[in-house]
C-alpha positions in Angstrom: -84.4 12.8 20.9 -81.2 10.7 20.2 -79.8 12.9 17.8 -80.0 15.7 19.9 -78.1 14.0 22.4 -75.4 12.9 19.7 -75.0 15.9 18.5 -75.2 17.8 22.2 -72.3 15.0 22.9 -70.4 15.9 19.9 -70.2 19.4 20.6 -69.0 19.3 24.4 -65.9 17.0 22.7 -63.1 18.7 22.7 -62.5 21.3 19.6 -58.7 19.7 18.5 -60.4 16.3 18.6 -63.8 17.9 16.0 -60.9 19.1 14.0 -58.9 16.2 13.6 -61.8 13.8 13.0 -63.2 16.1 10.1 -59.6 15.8 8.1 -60.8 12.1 7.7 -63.7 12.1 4.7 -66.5 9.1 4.6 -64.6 7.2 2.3 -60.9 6.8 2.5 -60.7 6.9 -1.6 -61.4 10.3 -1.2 -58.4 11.4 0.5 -57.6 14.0 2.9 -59.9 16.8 3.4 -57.7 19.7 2.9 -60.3 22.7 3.7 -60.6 20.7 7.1 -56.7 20.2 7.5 -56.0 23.6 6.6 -58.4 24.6 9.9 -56.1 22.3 11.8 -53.0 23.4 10.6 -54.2 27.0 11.5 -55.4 26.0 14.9 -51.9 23.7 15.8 -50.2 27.0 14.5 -52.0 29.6 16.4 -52.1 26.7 20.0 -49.2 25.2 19.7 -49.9 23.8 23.5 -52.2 21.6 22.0 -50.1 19.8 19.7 -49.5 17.4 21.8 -52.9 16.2 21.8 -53.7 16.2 18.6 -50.3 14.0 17.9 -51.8 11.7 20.7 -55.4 11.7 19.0 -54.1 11.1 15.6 -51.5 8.3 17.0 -54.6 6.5 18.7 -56.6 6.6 15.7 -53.9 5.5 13.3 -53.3 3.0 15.7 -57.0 1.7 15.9 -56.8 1.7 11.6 -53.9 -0.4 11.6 -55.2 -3.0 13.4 -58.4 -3.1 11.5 -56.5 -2.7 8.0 -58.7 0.4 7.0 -55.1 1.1 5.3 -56.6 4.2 3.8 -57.5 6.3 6.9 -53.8 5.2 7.8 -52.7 6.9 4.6 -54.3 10.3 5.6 -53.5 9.7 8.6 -49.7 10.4 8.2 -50.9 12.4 5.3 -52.0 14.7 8.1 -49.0 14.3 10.5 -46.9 15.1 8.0 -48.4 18.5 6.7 -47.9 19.1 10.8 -44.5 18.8 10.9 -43.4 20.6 8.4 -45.9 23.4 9.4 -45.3 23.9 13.4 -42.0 25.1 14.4 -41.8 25.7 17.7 -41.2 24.4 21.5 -44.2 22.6 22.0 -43.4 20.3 18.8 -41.3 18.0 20.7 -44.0 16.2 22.2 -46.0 15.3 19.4 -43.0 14.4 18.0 -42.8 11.5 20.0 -46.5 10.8 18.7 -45.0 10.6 15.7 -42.4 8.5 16.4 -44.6 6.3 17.9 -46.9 6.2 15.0 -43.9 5.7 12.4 -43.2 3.2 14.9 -46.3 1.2 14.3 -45.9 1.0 10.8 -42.7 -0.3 10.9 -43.8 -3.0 13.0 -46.6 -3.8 10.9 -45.9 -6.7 8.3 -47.9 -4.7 5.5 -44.6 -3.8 3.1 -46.6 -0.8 1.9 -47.0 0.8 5.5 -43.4 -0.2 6.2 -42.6 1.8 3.1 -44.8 4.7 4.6 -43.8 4.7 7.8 -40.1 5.3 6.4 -41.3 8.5 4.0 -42.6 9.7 6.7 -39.5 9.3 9.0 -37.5 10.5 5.9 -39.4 13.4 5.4 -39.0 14.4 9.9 -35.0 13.3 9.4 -34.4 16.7 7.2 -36.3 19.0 9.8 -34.1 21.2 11.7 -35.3 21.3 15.3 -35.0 24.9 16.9 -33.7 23.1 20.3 -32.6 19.4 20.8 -33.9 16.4 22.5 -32.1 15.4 25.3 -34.3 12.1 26.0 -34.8 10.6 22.5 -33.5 7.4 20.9 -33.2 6.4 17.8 -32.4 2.7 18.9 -35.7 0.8 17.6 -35.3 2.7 14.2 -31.6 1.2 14.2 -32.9 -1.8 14.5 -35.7 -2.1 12.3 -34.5 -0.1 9.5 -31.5 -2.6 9.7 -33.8 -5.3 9.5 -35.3 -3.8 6.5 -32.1 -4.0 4.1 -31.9 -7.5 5.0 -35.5 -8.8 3.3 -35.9 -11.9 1.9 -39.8 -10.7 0.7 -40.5 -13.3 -2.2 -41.4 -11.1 -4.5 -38.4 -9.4 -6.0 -39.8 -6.0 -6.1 -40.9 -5.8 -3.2 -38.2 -6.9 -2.1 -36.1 -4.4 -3.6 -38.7 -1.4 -2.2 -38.5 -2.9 1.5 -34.5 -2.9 1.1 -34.5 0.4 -0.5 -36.7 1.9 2.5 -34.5 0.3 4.9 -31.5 2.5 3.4 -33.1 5.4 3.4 -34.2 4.9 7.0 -31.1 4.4 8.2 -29.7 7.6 6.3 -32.4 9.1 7.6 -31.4 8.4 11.2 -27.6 9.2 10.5 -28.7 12.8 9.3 -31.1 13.4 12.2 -28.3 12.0 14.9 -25.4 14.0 13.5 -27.4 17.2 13.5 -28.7 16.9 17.3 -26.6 17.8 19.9 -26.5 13.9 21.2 -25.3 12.7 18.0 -22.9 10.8 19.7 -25.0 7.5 20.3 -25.7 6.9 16.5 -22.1 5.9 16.8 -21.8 3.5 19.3 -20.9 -0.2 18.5 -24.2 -1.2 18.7 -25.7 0.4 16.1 -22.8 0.6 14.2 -22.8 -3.5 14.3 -25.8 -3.0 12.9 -26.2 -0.1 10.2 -22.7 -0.6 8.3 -23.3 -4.5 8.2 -26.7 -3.8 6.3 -24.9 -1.1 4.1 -22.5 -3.7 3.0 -24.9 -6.2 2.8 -26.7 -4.6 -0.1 -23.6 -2.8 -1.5 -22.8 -6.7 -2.4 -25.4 -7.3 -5.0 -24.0 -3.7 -7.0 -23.8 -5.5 -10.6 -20.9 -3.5 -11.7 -17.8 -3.6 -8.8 -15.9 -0.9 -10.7 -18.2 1.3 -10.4 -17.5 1.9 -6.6 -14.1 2.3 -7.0 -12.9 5.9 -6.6 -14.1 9.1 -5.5 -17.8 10.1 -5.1 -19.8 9.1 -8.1 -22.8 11.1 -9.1 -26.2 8.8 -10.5 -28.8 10.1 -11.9 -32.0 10.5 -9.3 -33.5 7.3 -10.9 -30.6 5.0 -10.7 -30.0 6.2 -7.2 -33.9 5.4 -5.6 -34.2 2.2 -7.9 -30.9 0.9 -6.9 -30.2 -0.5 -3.3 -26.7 -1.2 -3.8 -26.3 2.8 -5.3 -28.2 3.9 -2.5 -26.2 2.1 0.0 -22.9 3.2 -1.3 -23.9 7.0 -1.1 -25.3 5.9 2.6 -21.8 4.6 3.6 -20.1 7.1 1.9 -22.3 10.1 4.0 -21.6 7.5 7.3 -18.1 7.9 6.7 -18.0 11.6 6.1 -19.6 12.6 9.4 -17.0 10.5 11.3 -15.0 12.7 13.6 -12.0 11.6 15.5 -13.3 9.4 18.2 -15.8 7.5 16.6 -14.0 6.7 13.0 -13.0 3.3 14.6 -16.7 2.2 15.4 -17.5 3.1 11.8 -14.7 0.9 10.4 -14.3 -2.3 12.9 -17.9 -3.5 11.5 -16.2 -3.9 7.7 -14.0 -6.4 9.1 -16.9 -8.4 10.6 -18.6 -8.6 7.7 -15.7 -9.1 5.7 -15.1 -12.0 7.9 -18.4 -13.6 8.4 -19.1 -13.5 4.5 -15.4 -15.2 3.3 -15.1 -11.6 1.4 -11.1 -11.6 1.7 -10.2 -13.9 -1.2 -11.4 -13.4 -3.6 -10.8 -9.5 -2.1 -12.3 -7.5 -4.5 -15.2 -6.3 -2.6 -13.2 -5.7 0.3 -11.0 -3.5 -1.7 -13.5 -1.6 -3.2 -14.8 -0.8 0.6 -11.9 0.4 1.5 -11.2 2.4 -1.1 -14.7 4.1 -0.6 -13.7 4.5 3.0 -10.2 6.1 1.9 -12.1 8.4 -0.6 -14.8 9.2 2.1 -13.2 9.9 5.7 -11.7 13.1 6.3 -8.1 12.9 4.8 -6.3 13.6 8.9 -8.1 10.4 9.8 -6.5 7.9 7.2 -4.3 6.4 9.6 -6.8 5.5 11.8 -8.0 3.4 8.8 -4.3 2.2 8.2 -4.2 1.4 12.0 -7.2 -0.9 12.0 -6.5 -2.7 8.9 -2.8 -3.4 10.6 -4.9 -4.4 13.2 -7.0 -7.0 12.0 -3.6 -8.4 10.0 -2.6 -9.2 13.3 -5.5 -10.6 14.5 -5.9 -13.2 10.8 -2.0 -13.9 11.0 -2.8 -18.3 11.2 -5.7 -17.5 8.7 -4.9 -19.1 4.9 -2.2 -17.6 3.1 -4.7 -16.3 0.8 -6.6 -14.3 3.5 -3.7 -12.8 4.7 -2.6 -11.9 1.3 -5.9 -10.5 0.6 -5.9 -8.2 3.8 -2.5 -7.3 2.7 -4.1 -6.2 -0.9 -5.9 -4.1 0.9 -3.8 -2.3 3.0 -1.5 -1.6 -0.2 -4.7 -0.1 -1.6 -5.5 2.1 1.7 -1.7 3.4 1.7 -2.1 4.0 -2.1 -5.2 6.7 -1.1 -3.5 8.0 2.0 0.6 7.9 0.8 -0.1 11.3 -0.5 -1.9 13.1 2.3 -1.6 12.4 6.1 -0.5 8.7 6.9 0.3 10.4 11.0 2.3 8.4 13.5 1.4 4.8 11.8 4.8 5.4 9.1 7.5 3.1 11.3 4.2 1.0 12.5 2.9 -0.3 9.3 6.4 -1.6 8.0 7.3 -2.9 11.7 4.1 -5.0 11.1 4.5 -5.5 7.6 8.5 -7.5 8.0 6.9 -9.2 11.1 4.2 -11.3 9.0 7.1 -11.0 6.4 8.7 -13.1 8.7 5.3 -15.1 10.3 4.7 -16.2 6.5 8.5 -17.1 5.5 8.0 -19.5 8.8 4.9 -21.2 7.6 6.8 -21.7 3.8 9.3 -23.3 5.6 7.6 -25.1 8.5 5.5 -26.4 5.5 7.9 -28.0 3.2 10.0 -29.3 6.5 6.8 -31.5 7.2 6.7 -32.4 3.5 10.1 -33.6 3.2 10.4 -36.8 1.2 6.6 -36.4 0.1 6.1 -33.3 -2.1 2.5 -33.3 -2.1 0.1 -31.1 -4.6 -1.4 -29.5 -1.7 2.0 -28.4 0.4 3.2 -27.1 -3.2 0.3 -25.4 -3.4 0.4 -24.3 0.3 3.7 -22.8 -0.3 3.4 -21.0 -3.5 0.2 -19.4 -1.9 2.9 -18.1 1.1 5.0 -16.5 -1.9 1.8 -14.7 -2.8 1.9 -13.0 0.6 5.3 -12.5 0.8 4.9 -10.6 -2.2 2.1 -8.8 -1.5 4.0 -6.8 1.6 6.5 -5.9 -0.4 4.8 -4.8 -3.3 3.1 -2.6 0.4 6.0 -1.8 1.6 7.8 -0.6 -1.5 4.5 1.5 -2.8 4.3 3.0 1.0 8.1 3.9 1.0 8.2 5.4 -2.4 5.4 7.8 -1.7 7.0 9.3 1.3 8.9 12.4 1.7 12.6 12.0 1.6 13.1 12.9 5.0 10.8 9.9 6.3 11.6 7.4 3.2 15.8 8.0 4.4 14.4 6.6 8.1 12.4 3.8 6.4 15.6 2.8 4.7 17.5 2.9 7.7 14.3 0.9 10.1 14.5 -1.8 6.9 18.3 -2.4 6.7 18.5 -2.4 10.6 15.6 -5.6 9.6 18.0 -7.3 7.9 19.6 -10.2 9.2 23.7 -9.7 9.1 26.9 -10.2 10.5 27.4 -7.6 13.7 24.0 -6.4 13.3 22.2 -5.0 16.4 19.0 -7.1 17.9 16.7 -4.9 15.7 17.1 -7.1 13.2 14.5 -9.7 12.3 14.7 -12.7 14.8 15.9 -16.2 12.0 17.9 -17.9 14.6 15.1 -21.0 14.2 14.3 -20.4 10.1 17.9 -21.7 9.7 20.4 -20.9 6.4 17.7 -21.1 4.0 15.1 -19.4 6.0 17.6 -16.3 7.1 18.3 -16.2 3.3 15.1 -15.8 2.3 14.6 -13.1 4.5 17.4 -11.2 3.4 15.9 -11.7 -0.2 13.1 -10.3 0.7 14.2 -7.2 2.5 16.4 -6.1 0.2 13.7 -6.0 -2.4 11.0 -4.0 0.0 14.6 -1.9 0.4 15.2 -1.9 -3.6 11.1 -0.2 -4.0 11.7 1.5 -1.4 14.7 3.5 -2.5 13.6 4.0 -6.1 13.5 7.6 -6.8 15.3 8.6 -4.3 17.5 11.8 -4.8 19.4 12.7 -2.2 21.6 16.0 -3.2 24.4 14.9 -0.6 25.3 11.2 -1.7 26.2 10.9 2.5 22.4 11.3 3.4 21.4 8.4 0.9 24.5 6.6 2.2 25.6 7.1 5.7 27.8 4.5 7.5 24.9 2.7 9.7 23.5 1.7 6.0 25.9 1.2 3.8 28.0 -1.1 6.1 25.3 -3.9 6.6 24.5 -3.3 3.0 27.9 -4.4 1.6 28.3 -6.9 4.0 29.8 -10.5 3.1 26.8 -11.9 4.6 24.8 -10.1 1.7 26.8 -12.3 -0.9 26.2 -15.6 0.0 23.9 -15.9 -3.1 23.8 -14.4 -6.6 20.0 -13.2 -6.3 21.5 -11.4 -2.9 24.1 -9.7 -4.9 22.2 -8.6 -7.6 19.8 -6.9 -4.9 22.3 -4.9 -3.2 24.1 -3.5 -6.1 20.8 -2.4 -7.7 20.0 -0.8 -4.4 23.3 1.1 -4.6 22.2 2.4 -8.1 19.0 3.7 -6.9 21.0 6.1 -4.5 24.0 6.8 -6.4 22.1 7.4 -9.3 21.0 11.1 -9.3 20.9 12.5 -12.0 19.0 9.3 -14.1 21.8 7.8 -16.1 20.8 4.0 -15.6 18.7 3.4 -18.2 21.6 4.4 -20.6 24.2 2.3 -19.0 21.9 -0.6 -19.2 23.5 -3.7 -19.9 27.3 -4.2 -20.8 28.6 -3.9 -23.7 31.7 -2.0 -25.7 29.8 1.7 -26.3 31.3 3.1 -29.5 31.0 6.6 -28.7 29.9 7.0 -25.0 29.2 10.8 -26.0 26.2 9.7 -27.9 24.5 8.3 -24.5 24.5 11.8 -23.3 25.4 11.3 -19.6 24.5 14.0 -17.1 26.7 15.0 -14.1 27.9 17.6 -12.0 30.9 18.3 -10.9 31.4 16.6 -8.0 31.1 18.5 -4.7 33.2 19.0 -1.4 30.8 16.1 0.2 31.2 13.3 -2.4 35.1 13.8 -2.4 35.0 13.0 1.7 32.8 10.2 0.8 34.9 8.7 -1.1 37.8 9.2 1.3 35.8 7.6 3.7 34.0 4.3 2.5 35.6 4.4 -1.6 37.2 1.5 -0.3 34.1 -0.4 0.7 32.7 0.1 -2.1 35.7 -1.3 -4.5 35.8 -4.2 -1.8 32.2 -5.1 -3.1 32.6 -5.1 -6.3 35.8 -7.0 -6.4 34.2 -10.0 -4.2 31.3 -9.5 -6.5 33.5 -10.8 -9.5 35.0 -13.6 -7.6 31.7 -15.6 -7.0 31.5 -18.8 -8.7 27.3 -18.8 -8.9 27.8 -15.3 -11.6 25.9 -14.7 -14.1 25.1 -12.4 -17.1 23.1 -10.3 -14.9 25.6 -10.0 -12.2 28.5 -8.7 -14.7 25.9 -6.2 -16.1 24.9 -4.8 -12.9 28.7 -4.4 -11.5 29.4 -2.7 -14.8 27.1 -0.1 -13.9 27.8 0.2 -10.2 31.8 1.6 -11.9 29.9 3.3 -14.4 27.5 5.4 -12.3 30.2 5.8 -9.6 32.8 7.2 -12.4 29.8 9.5 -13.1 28.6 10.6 -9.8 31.9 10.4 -7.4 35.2 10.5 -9.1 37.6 13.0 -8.8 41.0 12.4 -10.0 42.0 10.4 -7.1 39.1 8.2 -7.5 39.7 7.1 -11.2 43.2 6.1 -10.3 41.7 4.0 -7.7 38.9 2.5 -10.2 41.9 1.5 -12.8 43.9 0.3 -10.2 40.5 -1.7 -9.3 39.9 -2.9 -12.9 43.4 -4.3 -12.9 43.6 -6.0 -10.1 39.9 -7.9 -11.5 41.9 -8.6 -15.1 44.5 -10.4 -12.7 42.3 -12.1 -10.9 41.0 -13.0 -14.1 44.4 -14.1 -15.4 45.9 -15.8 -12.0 42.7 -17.5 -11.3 43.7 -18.3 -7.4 40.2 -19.1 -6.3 39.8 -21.7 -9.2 37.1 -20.2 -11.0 35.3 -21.5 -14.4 36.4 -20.2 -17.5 33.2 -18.5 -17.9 33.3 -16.4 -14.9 37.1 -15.3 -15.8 36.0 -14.6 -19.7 32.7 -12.5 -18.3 35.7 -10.0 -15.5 37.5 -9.8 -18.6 34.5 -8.8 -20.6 33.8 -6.3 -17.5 36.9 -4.8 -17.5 37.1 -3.9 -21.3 33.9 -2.7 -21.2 34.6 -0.8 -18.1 37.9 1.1 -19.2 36.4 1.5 -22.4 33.7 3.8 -20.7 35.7 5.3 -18.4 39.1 6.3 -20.9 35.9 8.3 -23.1 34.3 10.4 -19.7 37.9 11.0 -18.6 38.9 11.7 -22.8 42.6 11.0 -22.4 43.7 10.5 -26.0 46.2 8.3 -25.1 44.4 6.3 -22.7 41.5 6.0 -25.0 44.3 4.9 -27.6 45.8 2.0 -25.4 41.8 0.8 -24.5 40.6 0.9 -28.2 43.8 -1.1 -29.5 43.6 -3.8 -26.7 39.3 -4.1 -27.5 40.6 -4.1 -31.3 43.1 -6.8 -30.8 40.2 -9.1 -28.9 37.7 -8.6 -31.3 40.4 -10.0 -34.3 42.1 -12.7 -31.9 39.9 -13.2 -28.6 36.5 -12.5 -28.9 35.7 -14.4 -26.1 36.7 -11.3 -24.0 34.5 -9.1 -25.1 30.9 -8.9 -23.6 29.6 -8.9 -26.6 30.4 -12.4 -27.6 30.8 -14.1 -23.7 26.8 -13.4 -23.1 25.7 -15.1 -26.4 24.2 -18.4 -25.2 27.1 -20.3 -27.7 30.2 -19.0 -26.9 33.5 -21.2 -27.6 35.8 -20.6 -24.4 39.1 -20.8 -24.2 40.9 -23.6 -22.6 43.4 -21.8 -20.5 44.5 -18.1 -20.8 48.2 -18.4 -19.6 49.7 -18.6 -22.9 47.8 -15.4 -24.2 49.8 -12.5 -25.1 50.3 -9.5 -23.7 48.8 -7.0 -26.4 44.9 -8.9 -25.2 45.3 -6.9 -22.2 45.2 -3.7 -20.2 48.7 -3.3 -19.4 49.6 -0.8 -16.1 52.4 1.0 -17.4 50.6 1.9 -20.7 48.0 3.4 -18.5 50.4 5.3 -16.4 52.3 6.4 -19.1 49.1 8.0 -20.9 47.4 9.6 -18.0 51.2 11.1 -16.7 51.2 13.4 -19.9 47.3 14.6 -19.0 48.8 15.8 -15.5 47.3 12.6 -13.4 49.2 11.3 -10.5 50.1 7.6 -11.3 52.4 6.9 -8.6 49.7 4.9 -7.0 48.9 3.0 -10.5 52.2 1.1 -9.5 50.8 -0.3 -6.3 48.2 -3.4 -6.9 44.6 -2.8 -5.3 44.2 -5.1 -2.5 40.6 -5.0 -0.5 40.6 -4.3 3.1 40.0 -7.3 5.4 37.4 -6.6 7.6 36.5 -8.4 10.9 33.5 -10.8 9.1 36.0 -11.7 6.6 38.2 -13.4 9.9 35.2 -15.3 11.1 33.4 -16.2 8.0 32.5 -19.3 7.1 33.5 -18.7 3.3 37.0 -18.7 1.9 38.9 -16.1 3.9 39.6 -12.7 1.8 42.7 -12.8 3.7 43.9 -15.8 1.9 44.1 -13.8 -1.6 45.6 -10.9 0.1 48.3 -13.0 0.9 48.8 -14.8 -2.6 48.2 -11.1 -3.9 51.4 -10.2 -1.7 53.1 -13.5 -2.9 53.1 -12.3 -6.6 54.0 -8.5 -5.9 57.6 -9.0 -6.4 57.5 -10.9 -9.4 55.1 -8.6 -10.9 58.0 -5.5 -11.0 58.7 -6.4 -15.1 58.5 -3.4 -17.3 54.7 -4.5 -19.1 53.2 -6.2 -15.6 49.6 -6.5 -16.1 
């Protein structure tokens, strides 16, 4: 009798239920029954209203399993959900989805790491199922959560470890790909779960034996190395993250780096962080690399009291970003990244300062320290700034030039420039130091075809002002800037150092001829530029470098700007330099007069072969001939060895040791030059810093220049 109640009671149950329940065999070892699962698979197919149902049957049996541990009915179990899925494609799958969901759900609660591990194939597996329509009520915000939890476990047991971490990757990609295709994929990028996901990305990217390995583009591992590997796994995780960011959610994406860059210590050493930002440079979508550039500016803004080490590091890695994005769209964030750059510039010369004032009297290990580790950041923005500039397109590196020069600190410059009213002499002057060398990187290369564009007045005048020679380091700086931009056709390296050049044919010097817009240059700021150099020869603090750098500056601008006007104005320059040399009316030492000597025979000797005046060339030659027998000592040659025997005085010398005007005029009168103006000694213009500087007044030696005109009327006047 009670058998045929039980089965009477079995057959009024309802059919999806009989179907379900005969998937599941007598002994879980046996695994699923597929003749049985192919009946329900048919019958979910051909009643897809009733998949509901059986997702809430199977759900409530799993369910019951789990808490029992029959772990292997739970196997089949999603064995059978599973086959489902991939099997119904319709409407009426979105409800048992959430059965699903639910049951993945369970698993992943569970402490059992092989149903965690389940639970996530499964999810995996529903993650790369197109939906027909999409879900305008689901959320993925437990998953988030858990499968974040996941790539954090601290399981005992290594491997398992290793598998739970692995799952929780591959959960969370599986999330990412399932939110970015639905329609709502919007809330997978919301700070929430982006404080969440990229954290645990980086987390495990950290353990990645081999740093290099990140670095670049996209790598490619084998299948194996990519499931056995978290740290792989990750990487490719982040890097798909990164390459579904659109334009308004690329920030939340990025903002979670520099938390856990933070929280960790992870800027210094930086190495990690710049591998993770080169993977974010290689990964975005190339119009959204400013936004990177942006936040990384950012968060330099927000460290600026951190440890100079810190700061340097974040610096590191901005240089690294710009390096990725230099090439391809850097957007609105040009003027913005050096504006920030030259403030901490500033911020970090402050602290160096502010430092050793508090030090004063007791030079302790740690303040030495303290400031040498400032010099590290200083350098750092402008290796930045020079690498950003130098990349640019001419047309954006000439305004960079002009936004850095406005920067720097000098007489009658607007209030653009960088605020060092409180940094005081030595503070302004290492500012001005600085600048000029982000301005020196960031003019190399340059090549402007119209020498007016790489020099127009609002730069050049700041750039040779007196308050940029205060300091032989300063000097050196702005005549090596000048070389960059009147350089243009790469004659440097041949000119380099000075020296008496035998045949200057052999050097094989390229020029043009010089066009309609370098003669009105000339015409219009020549003079400031012979002004430089001859204040550039009077400074007492000279040294080798300095006479070899202001040989080049007459050498490249005999190359690149001189007509025939100009070169009479260049001899009448070197002479006036020998004279200064000779009359010595600002006291200098013996050395600095031997080295303008040295500069002017090495000087005319150059210029006498590019002008190739046979006569001139004669009168040069003779005079370098006569020094070499009877004054060595004024030749470069033998002033820059480190023993050099000086003279005592060089009033009693005779005439035949030097350049002599009316030997000069008389040779370049036969060639057709007009030497009227040969006759009239070079004096430099007196401008209005020169009247309220603090340094001996340039209008003193005009005056002593005037003094000696009419005694300087005789027949061989030097």
């Amino acid at each position: 009798l009670s058998a045929g109640v039980c089965c009477c009671c079995a057959a009024l149950r309802p059919r999806y239920k009989r179907l379900v329940d005969n998937i599941f065999p007598e002994d879980p070892k046996d695994g699923l029954v597929k003749a049985d699962m192919e009946k329900l698979t048919f019958y979910a197919v051909s009643a897809p209203e009733k998949l509901d149902r059986i997702g809430a049957y199977l759900a409530e049996r799993l369910s019951r399993d789990v808490v029992r541990h029959r772990y292997g009915y739970v196997l089949i179990a999603m064995e059978a959900l599973d086959q489902l899925l991939m099997a119904c494609h319709s409407q009426s799958i979105k409800p048992f989805v959430e059965s699903f969901l639910h049951m993945v759900a369970k698993l992943l609660e569970s402490g059992e790491p092989k149903l965690q591990v389940l639970g996530t194939n499964s999810f995996v597996k529903f993650a790369n199922i197109e939906e027909d329509t999409p879900s305008y009520h689901r959320r993925y915000d437990f998953f988030v959560s858990r499968f974040s939890a996941m790539c954090h476990s601290c399981d005992h047991d290594p491997e398992i470890q290793t598998e739970i971490r692995i799952a929780g990757i591959r959960g969370i990609q599986g999330v990412v790909r399932k939110t970015v295709n639905d329609e709502l994929r919007a809330t997978i990028w919301e700070p929430q779960h982006m404080d969440k996901i990229v954290p645990s990305l980086l987390f495990n990217m950290q353990k990645i034996e081999d740093i290099d390995s990140r670095i670049g583009p996209p790598s490619s591992p084998t299948g194996g190395e990519k499931e056995e590997n978290p740290a792989l796994l990750a990487e490719n995780c982040f890097r798909e993250l990164l390459g579904r960011a659109t334009y308004g959610n690329m920030n939340n994406a990025v903002r979670p780096v520099f938390a856990h860059l933070d929280h960790h210590r992870l800027w210094d050493p930086n190495e990690f962080a710049v591998s993770c930002f080169k993977i974010i440079m290689y990964s975005i979508q190339a119009q959204y690399s400013h936004h990177v550039i942006q936040e990384i500016l950012g968060h330099l803004d927000v460290r600026k009291r951190d440890s100079p080490r810190v700061r340097a590091g974040i610096i590191q890695v901005l240089l690294e970003a710009v390096a990725i994005a230099a090439k391809g769209s850097v957007g609105p964030t040009v003027l913005e990244v050096f504006n920030t750059l030259l403030k901490h510039l500033r911020i970090s010369v402050d602290f160096e300062l502010s430092d050793r004032r508090s030090s004063a009297g007791s030079a302790t290990f740690s303040t030495s320290s303290k400031e040498s580790d400032e010099r590290i950041v200083q350098n750092a923005i402008i290796q930045t700034i020079g690498f950003f500039g130098s990349n640019l397109p001419d047309y954006q590196r000439s305004e960079i030039m002009m936004f850095i020069m406005g920067k720097v600190p000098v007489f009658g410059t607007s209030s653009q420039s960088l605020d060092t009213s409180h940094l005081g002499d030595l503070g302004t002057r290492r500012i001005q130091i600085m600048l000029l060398r982000s301005l020196l990187m960031v003019t190399s290369g340059y090549k402007a075809t119209v020498i007016t564009n790489a020099l127009p007045p609002p730069f050049l005048d700041p750039l040779l002002s007196p308050s940029l020679m205060e300091d032989s380091e300063l000097r050196q700086l702005v005549l090596e800037i000048l070389h960059n931009l009147i350089d243009r056709h790469d004659n440097r390296a041949k000119l380099r150092g000075i020296r008496i050049i035998p045949d200057v044919s052999d050097l094989k010097i390229k020029r043009d001829k010089i066009s309609r817009q370098d003669v009105s240059f000339m015409k219009k700021h020549g003079q400031q530029l012979y002004r430089h150099i001859y204040l550039g020869c009077k400074e007492e603090d000279n040294v080798q470098k300095n006479f070899e750098l202001l040989f080049t500056s007459l050498a490249l601008t005999t190359i690149e700007l001189a007509n025939e006007e100009v070169v009479i104005d260049l001899i009448r320059l070197a002479i006036a330099l020998q004279d200064m040399a000779i009359i010595n009316e600002d006291n200098l030492p013996m050395f600095n007069r031997c080295g303008i000597m040295a500069l002017v025979a090495a000087y005319l000797n150059f210029l006498s072969q590019m002008i190739a005046v046979p006569a001139f060339c004669q009168h040069v030659s003779k005079v370098i001939e006569t020094r070499s027998l009877e004054a060595s000592y004024f030749l470069p040659e033998t002033i820059f060895k480190d023993k050099c025997n000086l003279p005592k005085s060089l009033e009693k010398h005779e005439k035949n040791l030097f350049f002599l005007t009316n030997k000069i005029a008389e040779s370049l009168g036969g060639s057709g030059y007009s030497v009227e103006r040969l006759s009239v000694p070079y004096v430099p213009q007196v401008t209005d810093e020169d009247r309220l500087s603090r340094r001996k007044s340039i209008v003193d030696t005009v005056s002593i220049q005037v003094d000696i005109l009419p005694g300087n009327n005789t027949e061989d006047k030097v």
